[in-house]
C-alpha positions as CSV (number, residue, x, y, z in Angstrom):
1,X,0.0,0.0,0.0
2,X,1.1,3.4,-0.8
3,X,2.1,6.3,1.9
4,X,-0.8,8.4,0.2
5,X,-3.8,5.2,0.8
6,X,-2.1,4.8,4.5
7,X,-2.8,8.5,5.1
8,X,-6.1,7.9,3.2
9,X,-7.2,5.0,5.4
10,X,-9.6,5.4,8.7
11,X,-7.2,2.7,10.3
12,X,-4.3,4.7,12.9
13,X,-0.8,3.6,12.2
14,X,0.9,1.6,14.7
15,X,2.9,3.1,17.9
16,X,6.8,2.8,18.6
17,X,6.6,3.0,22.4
18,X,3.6,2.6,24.4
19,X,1.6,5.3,26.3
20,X,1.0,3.5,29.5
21,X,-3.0,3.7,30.9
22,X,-2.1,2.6,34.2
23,X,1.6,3.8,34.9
24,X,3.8,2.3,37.6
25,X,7.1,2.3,38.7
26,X,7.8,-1.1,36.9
27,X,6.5,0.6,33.7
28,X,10.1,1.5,32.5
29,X,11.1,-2.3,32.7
30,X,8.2,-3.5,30.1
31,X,8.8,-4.1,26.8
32,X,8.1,-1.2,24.7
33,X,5.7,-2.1,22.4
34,X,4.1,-5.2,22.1
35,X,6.0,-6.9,19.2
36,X,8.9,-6.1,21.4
37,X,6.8,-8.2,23.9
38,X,5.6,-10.9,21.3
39,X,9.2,-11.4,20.0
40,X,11.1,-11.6,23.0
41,X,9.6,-9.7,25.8
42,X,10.4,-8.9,30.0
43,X,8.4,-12.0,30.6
44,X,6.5,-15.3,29.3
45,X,3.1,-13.2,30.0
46,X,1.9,-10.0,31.3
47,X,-1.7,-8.6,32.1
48,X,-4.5,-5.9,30.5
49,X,-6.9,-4.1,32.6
50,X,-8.8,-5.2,29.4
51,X,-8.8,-9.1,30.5
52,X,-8.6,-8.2,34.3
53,X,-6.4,-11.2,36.2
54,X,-6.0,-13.5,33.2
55,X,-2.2,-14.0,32.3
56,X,-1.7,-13.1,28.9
57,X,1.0,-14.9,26.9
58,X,2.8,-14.3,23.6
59,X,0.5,-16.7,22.0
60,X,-2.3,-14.5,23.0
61,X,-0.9,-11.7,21.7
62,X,0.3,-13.2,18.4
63,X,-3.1,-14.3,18.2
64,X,-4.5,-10.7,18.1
65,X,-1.1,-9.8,15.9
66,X,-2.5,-12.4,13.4
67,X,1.0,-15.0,14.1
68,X,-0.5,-17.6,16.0
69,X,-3.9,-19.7,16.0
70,X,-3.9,-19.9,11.9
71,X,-4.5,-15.9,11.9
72,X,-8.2,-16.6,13.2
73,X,-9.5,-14.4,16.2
74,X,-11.0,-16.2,19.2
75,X,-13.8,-15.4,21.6
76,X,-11.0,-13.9,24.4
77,X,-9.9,-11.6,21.8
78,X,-13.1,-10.0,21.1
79,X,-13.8,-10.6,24.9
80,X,-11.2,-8.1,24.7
81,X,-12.0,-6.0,22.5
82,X,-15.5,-5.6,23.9
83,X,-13.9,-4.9,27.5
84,X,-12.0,-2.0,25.8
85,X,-15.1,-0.3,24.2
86,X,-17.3,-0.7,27.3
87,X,-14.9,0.9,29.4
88,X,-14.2,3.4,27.4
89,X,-17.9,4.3,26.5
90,X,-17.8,4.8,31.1
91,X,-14.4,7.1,30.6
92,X,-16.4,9.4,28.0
93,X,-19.5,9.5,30.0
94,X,-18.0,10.0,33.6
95,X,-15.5,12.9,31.9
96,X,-19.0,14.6,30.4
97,X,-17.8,15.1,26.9
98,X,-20.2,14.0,25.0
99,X,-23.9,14.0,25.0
100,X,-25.5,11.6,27.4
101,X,-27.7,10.2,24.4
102,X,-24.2,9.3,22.9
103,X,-23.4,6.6,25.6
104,X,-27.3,4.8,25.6
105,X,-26.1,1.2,24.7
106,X,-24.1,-1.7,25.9
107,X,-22.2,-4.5,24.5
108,X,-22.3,-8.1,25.9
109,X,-19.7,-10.7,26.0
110,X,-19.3,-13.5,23.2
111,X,-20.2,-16.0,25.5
112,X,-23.5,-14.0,26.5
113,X,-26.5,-16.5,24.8
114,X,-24.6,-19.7,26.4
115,X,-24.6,-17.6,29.6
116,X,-28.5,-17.4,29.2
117,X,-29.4,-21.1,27.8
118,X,-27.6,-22.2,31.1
119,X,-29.8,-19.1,33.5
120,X,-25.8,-18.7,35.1
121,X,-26.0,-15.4,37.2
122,X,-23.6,-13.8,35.2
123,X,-26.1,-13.0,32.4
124,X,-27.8,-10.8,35.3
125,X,-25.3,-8.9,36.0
126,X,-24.6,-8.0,32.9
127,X,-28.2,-7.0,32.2
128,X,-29.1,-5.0,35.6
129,X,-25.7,-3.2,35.8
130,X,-24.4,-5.3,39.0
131,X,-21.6,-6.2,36.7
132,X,-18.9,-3.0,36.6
133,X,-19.0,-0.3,33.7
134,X,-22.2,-2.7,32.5
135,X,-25.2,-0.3,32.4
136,X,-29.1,-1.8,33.1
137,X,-31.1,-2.5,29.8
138,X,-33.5,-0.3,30.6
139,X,-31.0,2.6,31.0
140,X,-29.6,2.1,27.0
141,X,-31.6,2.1,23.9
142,X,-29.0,-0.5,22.0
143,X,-28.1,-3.7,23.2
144,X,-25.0,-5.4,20.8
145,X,-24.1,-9.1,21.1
146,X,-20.9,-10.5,19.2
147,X,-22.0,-14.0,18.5
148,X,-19.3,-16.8,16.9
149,X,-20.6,-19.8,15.3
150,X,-17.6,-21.5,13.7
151,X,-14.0,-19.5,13.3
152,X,-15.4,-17.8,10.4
153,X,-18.9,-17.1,11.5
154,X,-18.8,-14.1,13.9
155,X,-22.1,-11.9,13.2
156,X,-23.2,-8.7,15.4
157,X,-27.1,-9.0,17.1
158,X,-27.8,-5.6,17.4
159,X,-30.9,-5.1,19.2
160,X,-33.2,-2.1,19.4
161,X,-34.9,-2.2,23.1
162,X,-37.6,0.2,22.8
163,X,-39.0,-1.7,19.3
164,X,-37.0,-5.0,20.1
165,X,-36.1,-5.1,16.1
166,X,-33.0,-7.0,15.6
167,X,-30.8,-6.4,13.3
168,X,-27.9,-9.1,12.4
169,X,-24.6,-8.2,10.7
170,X,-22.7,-10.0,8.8
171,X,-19.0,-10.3,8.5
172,X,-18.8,-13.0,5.8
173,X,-20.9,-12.6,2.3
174,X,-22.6,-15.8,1.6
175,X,-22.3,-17.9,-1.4
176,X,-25.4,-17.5,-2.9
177,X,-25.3,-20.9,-4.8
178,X,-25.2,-22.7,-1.2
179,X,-27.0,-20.0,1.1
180,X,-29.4,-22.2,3.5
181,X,-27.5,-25.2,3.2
182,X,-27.0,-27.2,6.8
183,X,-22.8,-25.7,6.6
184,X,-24.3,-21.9,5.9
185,X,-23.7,-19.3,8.4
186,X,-27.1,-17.6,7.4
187,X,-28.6,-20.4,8.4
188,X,-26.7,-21.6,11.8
189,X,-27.6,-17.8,12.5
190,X,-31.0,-17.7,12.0
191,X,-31.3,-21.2,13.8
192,X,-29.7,-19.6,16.7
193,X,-32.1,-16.8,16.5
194,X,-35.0,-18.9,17.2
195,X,-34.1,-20.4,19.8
196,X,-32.6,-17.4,21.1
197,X,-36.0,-15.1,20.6
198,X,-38.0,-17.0,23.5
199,X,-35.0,-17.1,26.1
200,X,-34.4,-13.6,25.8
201,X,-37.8,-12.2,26.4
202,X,-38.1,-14.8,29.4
203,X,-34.9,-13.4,30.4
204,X,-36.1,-9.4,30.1
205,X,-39.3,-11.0,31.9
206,X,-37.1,-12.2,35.0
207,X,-34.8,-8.6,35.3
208,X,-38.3,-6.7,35.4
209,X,-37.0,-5.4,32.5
210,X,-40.6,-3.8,31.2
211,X,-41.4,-2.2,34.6
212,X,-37.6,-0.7,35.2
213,X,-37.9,0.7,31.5
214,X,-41.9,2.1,31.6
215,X,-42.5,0.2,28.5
216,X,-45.1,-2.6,27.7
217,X,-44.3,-5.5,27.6
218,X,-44.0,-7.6,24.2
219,X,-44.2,-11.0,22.8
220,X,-41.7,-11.4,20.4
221,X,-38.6,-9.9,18.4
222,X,-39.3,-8.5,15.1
223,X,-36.5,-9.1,13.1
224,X,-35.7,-6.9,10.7
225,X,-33.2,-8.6,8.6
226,X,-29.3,-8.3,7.4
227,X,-26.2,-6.5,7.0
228,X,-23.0,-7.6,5.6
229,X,-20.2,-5.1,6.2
230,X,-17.5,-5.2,4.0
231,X,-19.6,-5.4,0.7
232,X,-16.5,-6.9,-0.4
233,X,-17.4,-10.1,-3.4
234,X,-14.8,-12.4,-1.7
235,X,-15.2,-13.9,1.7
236,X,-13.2,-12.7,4.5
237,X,-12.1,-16.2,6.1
238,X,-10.1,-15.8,8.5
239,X,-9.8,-12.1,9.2
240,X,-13.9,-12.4,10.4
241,X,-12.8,-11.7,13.7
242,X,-11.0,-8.4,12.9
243,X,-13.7,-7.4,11.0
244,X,-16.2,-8.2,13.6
245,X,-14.1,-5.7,15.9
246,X,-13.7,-2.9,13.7
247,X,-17.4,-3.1,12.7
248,X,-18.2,-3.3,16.7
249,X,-16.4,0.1,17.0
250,X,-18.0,1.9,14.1
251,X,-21.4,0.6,15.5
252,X,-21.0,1.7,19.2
253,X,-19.4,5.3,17.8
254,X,-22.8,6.0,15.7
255,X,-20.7,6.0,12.4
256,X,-21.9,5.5,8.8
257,X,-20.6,2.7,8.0
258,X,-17.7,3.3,5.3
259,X,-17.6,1.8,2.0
260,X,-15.0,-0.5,2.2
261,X,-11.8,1.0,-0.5
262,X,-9.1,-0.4,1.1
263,X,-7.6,-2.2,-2.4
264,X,-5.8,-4.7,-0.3
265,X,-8.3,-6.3,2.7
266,X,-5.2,-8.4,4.2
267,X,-3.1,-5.8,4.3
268,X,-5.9,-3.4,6.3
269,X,-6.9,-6.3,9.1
270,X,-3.2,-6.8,9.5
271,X,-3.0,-3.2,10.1
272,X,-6.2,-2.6,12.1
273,X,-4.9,-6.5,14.3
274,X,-1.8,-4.2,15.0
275,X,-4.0,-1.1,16.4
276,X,-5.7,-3.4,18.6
277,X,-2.7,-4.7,20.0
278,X,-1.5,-1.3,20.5
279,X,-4.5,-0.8,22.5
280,X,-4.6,-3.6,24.5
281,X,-1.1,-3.8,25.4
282,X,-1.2,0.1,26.3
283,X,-3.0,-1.1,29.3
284,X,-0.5,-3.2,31.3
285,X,-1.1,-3.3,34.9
286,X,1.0,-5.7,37.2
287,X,-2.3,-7.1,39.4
288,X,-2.6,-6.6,43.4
């Protein structure tokens, strides 16, 4: 890629050293950046405010980096991901710089629907704000939930909770010679959605969802149908991951979504993988 399409593209360029989001006197010992840390860093792992107490090795990180794991993304690197937009969407709001209308919606973890089939209390505190930084449905007007069926098939619920219309995106165009065969993602989606439909109402039924939010209460999701984002004619394969994430961030910043013109796709995930990266690693934070 040219230096002019790099200057032209809505994807930041990478970082030499790391500005540090939690700071400490064992700061100046870390490796730099994080391919410092991937290739041969201070230590065999380190830790994100982003994943909390999880040790995070190299292979993590050459997961995100697109080295390890076959290139694909998986569900603790959009975990990830999602940690990082959620906490920033409380830094905006507690700092007051943007309208309060800007920060009405939520993200859910990957593992969210399992977390409801199997009624675990976790999927309540993610819904009634008893779970830090996650704000109550009925205090957000969007609700998103990554969803992964198969390394390539990560799609975005997006759900409206005043109408309940649900919107799914897409990261992967389907072939249209085999769309709604038993291996299509349209159709493992939509399968999902069914089933998914009559658990989440019981669920907003249990969190007294329609008496907290003033609304009435209703008896099914409309569905309003798809998105695919890129609108690119080849499939994504493995990169469905990064796409998933950098859709995710368009989606919770209200943007149009851009018409894909990056003339090399590989070349822009690798470059948007890196930004991530840069990201997470820039908040290191030895745990107490």
């Amino acid at each position: 890629m040219s230096s002019k399409e790099r200057r032209q593209s809505s994807i930041p360029d990478s970082v030499e050293n790391a500005v540090w989001l939690n700071p400490d006197d064992q700061s100046v010992y870390w490796s730099q950046n994080v391919l410092d840390f991937y290739y041969g860093g201070d230590s065999q792992f380190c830790y994100s405010t982003y994943m909390g107490q999880t040790p995070l090795d190299r292979e993590w990180w050459g997961g995100v980096l697109g080295y390890c794991g076959d290139g694909y993304m998986q569900e603790t690197h959009v975990r990830a991901w999602c940690n990082k937009l959620i906490q920033d969407r409380e830094t905006k709001y507690r700092r007051g710089t943007s309208s309060s209308n800007t920060f009405r919606w939520t993200i859910l973890p990957p593992n969210f629907i399992d977390l409801l089939a199997e009624q675990d209390n976790d999927a309540y505190g993610y819904a009634t704000g008893s779970v830090e930084l996650y704000p109550p449905f009925w205090d957000v007007d969007t609700v998103y939930i990554p969803v992964s069926k198969e390394k390539e098939g990560w799609v975005i619920l997006k759900i409206d909770m005043h109408s309940l219309k649900i919107t799914v995106y897409f990261t992967n165009k389907c072939d249209a010679l085999n769309c709604g065969e038993r291996f299509c993602i349209h159709r493992r989606i939509h399968q999902i959605l069914v089933e998914f439909e009559s658990l989440f109402l019981w669920f907003l039924g249990r969190i007294q969802y329609w008496e907290n939010a003033g609304l009435s209460e209703a008896d099914a999701l409309d569905y309003t149908g798809d998105v695919v984002w890129p609108t690119s004619e080849h499939r994504v394969g493995r990169n469905s991951g990064v796409i998933l994430c950098m859709l995710l961030q368009n989606l919770v910043q209200n943007s149009v979504l851009p018409n894909w013109q990056e003339r090399n796709m590989q070349d822009a995930c690798m470059r948007y993988r890196r930004f991530m990266a840069d990201q997470l690693y820039s908040a290191r934070f030895i745990p107490h």
